[in-house]
Backbone bond lengths (Angstrom), bond angles and torsions (degrees), N, CA, C in turn:
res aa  C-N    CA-C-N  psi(-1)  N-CA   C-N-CA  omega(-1)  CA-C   N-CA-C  phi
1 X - - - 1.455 - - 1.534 110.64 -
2 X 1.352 119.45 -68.09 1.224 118.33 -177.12 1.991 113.98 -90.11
3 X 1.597 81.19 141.35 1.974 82.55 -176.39 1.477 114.24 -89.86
4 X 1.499 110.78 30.57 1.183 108.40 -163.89 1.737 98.41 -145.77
5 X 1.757 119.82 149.94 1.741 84.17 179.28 1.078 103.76 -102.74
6 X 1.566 111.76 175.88 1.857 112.37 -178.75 1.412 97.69 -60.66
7 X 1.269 123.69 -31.82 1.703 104.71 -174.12 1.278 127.11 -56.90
8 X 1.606 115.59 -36.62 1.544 118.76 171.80 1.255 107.39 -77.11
9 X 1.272 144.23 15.26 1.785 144.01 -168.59 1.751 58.31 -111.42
10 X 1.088 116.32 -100.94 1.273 136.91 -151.30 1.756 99.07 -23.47
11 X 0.930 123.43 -41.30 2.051 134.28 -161.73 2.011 80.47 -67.22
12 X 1.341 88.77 -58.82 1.708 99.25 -161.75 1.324 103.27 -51.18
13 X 1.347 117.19 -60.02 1.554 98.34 -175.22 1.552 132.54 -71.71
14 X 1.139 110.02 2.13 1.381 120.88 177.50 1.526 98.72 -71.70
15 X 2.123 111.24 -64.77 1.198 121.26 167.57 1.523 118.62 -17.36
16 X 1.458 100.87 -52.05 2.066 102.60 -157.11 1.532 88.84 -74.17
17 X 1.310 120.75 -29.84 1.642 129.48 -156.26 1.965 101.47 -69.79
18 X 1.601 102.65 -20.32 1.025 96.70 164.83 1.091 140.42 -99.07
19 X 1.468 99.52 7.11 1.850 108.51 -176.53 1.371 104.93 63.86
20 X 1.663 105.80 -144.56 1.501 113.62 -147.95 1.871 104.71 -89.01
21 X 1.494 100.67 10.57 1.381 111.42 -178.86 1.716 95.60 -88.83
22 X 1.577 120.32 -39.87 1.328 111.53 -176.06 1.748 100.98 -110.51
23 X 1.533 139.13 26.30 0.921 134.39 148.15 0.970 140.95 -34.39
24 X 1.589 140.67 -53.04 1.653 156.50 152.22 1.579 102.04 -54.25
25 X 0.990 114.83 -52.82 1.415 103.66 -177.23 1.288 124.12 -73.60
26 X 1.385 123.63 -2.25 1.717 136.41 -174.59 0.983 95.03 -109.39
27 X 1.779 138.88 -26.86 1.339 123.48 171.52 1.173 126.75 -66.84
28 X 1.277 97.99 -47.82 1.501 111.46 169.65 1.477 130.71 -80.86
29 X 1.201 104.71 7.35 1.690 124.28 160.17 1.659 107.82 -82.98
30 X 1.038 99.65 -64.11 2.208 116.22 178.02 1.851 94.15 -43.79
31 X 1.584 104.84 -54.36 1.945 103.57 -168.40 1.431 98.42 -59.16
32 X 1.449 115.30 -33.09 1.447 100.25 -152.01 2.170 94.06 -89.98
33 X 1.113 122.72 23.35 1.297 140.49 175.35 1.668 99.29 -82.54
34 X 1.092 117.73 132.23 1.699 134.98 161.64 1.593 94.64 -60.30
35 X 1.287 96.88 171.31 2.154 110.87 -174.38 1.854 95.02 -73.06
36 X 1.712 108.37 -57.04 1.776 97.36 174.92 1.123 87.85 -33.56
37 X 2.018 113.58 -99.12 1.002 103.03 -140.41 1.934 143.53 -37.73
38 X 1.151 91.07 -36.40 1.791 110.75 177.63 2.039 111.44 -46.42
39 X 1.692 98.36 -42.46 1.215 102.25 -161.34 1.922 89.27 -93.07
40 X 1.350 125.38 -12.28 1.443 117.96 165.54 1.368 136.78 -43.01
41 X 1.687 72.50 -62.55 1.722 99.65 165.94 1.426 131.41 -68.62
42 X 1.361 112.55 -25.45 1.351 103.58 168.59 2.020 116.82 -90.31
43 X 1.228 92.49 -17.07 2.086 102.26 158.85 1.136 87.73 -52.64
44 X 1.897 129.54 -84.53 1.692 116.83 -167.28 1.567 120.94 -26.48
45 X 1.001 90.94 -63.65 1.295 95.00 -162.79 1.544 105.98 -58.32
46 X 1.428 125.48 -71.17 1.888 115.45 178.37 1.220 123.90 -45.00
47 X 1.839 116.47 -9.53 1.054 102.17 159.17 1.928 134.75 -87.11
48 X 1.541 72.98 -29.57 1.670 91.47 169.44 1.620 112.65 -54.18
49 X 1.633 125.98 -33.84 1.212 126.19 174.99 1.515 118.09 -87.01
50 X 1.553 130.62 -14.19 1.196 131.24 167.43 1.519 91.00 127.22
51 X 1.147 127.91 -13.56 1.791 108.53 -167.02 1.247 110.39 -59.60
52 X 1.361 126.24 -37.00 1.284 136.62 159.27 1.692 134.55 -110.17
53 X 1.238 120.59 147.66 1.398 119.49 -172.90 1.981 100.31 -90.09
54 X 1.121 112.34 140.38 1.748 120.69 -171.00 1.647 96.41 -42.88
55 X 1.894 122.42 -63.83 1.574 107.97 162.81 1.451 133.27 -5.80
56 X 1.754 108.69 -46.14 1.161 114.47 -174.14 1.447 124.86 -87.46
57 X 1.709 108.67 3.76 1.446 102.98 179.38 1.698 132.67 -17.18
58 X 1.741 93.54 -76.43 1.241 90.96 -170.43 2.057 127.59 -55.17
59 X 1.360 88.25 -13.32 1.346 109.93 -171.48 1.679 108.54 -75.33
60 X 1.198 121.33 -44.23 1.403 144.10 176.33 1.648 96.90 -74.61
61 X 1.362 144.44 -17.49 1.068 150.38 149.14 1.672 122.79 -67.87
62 X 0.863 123.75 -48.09 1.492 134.52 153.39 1.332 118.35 -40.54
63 X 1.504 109.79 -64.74 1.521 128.79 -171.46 1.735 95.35 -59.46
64 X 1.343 107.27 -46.24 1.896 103.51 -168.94 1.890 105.45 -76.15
65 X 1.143 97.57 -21.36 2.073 92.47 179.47 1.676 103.16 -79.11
66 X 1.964 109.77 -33.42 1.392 102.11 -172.12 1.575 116.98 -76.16
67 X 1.426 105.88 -23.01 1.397 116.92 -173.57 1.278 116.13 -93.42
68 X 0.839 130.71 -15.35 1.884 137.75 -174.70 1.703 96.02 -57.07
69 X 1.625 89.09 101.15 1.421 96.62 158.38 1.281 128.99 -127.70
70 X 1.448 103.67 24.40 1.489 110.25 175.88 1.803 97.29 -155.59
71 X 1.412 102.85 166.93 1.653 82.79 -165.46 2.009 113.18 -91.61
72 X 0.945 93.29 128.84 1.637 110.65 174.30 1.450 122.68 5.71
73 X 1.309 108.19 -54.60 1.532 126.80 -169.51 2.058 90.75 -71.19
74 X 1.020 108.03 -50.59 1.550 100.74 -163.98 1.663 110.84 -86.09
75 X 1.234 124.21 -2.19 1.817 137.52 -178.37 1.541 68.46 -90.76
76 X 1.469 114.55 -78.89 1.677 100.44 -150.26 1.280 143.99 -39.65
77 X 2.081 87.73 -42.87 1.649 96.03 -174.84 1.226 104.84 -103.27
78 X 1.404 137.49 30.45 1.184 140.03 145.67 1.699 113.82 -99.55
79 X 1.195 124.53 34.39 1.715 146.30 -166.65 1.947 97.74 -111.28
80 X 1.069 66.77 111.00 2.101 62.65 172.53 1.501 107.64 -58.93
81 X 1.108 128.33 138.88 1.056 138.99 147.39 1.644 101.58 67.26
82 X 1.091 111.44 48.88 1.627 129.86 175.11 1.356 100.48 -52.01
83 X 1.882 124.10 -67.01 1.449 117.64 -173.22 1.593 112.56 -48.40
84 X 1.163 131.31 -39.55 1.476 131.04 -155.57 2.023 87.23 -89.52
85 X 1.170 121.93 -37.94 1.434 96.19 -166.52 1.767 99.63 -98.60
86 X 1.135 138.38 -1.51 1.328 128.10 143.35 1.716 108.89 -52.94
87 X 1.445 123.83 -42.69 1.736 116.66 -164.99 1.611 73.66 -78.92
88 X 1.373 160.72 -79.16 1.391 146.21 -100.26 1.514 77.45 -94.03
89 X 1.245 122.95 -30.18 1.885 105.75 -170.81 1.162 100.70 -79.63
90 X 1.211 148.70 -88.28 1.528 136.84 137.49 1.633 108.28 61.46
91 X 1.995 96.09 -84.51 1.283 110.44 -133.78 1.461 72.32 -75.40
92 X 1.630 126.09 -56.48 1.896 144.54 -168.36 1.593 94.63 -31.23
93 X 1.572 114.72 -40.24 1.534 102.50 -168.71 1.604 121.09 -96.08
94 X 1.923 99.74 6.65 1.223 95.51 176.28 1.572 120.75 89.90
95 X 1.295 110.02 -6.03 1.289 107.73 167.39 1.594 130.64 -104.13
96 X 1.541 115.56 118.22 1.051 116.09 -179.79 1.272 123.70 -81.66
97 X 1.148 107.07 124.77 1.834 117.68 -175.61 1.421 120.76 -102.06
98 X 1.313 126.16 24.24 1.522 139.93 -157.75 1.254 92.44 -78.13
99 X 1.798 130.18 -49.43 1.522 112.66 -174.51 1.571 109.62 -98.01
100 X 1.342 114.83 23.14 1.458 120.48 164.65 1.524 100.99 -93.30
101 X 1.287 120.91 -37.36 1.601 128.66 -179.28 1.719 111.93 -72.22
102 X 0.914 118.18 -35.99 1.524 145.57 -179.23 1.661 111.43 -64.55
103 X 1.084 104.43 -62.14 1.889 130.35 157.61 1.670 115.60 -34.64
104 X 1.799 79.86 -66.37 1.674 80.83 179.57 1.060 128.86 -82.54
105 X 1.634 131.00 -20.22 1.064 124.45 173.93 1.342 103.41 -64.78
106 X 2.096 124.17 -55.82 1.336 118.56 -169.10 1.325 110.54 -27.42
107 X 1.688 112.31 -54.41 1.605 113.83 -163.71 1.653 126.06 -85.93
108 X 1.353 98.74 11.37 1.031 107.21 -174.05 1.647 134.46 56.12
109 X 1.192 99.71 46.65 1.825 111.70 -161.01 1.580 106.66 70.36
């Protein structure tokens, strides 16, 4: 389903969770994302905020490859509240990320 794994949703929102302390490093996490992946992550996320219903994945995937008019990393982390609507897209699509969260904290990124 998703072209992206929960672990990098999971990296990212930690990133946004840090604000302008993990800013440079979340940009250049999102750039260093393939086009799937880029347009995955931003499906999570509009769904996590309501633009789309989880049904609409693949559709909210389409819409983010046709619409990208600025590059990924800077639409995203200029998104209010990016960490909370990556977890609400997440949770909407049914995927639990508890030992992706678990992982990463152990290792500390």
């Amino acid at each position: 389903m998703l072209a992206i794994t929960p672990r990098k949703i999971v990296h990212i929102i930690y990133l946004a969770r840090e604000g302008s302390v993990g800013a440079g490093e979340a940009h250049a996490f999102i750039d260093g994302l393939n086009t799937d992946e880029q347009a995955s992550l931003t499906a999570v996320a509009w769904i996590g905020r309501g633009a789309f219903e989880s049904e609409e994945y693949d559709e909210a995937v389409s819409t983010a490859m046709r619409e990208a008019t600025t590059p990924t990393a800077d639409y995203l982390l200029g998104m209010p509240h990016l960490a909370e609507n990556l977890e609400n897209g997440l949770e909407e699509l049914g995927i639990d990320v508890t030992g992706e969260e678990e992982d990463f904290l152990r290792q500390g990124s």
